[in-house]
N, C-alpha and C positions, 0 to 999 in steps of 0.2 A: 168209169164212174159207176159207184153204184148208188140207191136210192131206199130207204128207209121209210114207211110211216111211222107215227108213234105217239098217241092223244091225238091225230089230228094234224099235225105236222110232219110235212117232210122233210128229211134229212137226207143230204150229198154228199159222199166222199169218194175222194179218189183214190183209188189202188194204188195210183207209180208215185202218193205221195207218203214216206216214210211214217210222219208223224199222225195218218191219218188210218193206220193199219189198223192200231188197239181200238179206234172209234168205229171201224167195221164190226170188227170181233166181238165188242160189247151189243154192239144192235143186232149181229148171229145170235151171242147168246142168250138176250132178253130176250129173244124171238120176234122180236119188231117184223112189221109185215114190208117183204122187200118189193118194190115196185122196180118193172122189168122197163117198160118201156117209158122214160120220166127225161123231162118232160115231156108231155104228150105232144103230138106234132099239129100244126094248126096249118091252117092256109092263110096265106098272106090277107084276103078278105076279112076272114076271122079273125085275125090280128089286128088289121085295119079296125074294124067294127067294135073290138075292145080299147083299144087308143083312143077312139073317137068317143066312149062315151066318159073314158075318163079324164080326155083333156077338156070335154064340157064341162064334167063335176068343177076342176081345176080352175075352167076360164068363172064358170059361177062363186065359188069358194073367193075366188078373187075379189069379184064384185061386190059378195058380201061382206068382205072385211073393210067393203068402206060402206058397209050400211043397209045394203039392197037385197032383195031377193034372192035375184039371179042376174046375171049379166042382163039377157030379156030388158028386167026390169030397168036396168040403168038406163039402156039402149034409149029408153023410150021417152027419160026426158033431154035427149038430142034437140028438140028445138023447145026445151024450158025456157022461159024471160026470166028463172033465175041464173044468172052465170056462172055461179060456182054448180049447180046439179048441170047444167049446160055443157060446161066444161070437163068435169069428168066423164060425163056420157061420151063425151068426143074422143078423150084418152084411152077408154074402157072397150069404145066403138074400134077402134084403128088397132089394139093390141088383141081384140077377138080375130080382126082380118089378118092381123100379120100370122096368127098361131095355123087358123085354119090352111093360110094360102103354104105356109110352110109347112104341115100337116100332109099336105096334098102331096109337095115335093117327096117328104120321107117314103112314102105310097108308092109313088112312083119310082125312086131308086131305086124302092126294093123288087117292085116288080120290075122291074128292068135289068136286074141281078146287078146293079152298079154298090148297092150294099147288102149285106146279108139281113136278113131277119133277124131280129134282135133276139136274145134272151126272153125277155120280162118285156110288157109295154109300159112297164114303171122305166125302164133305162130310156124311151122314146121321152116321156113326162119329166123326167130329169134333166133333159137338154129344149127343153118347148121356149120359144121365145118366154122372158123372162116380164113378169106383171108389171109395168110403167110404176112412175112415180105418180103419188096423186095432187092432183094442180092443185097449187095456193092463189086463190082469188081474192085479193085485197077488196076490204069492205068498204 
């Protein structure tokens, strides 16, 4: 595999794959700057540590597409006297523990070499338990 910058952008191809020959050759000949060691190698903490703070943005982003802050924010009308803010808090509540608790597990596979370290921590955030549905509270 070899590795390309170019604007800003890297670029991956493979040698053993035929149709990806002439796309080397062209980044040889624009003289694109070739990066040797790509991706850079991380440690599992450091991977851990980028995960963690993008399945926050993800567990927040959540939260806010039904209105809120941040999850935080939801969180905290947990014991509202309105029921429907109530009730999502509770949903919103229980699918932040499922992410984190399973969060943990991913962590620990890996360091336990039961799976490898992932590519990208986007492929971890792709498979993260998936955001509830938001409760319908009859008026």
């Amino acid at each position: 595999m070899r590795h390309f910058r170019h604007n800003g952008t890297t670029y991956g191809y493979d040698e053993t794959v035929e149709s990806q020959l002439p796309l080397i050759q062209k980044a040889v000949d624009a003289q694109w700057e070739e990066i040797a060691n790509w991706p850079p190698a991380i440690s599992v903490d450091e991977f851990a540590a980028i995960c963690e703070t993008k399945l926050q943005a993800a567990l927040d982003a959540g939260a806010a597409s039904w209105g809120y802050d941040t999850l935080l924010s939801a969180a905290s009308y947990a014991n509202s006297l309105n029921p429907a803010f109530k009730a999502e808090a509770t949903v919103l509540i229980a699918w932040r523990d499922d992410v984190w608790v399973w969060a943990a597990t991913v962590v620990s596979n890996i360091k336990a070499g039961k799976v490898a370290l992932p590519d990208s921590p986007d492929l971890v955030l792709a498979v993260m338990p998936p955001m509830p549905a938001r409760p319908i509270i009859a008026s």
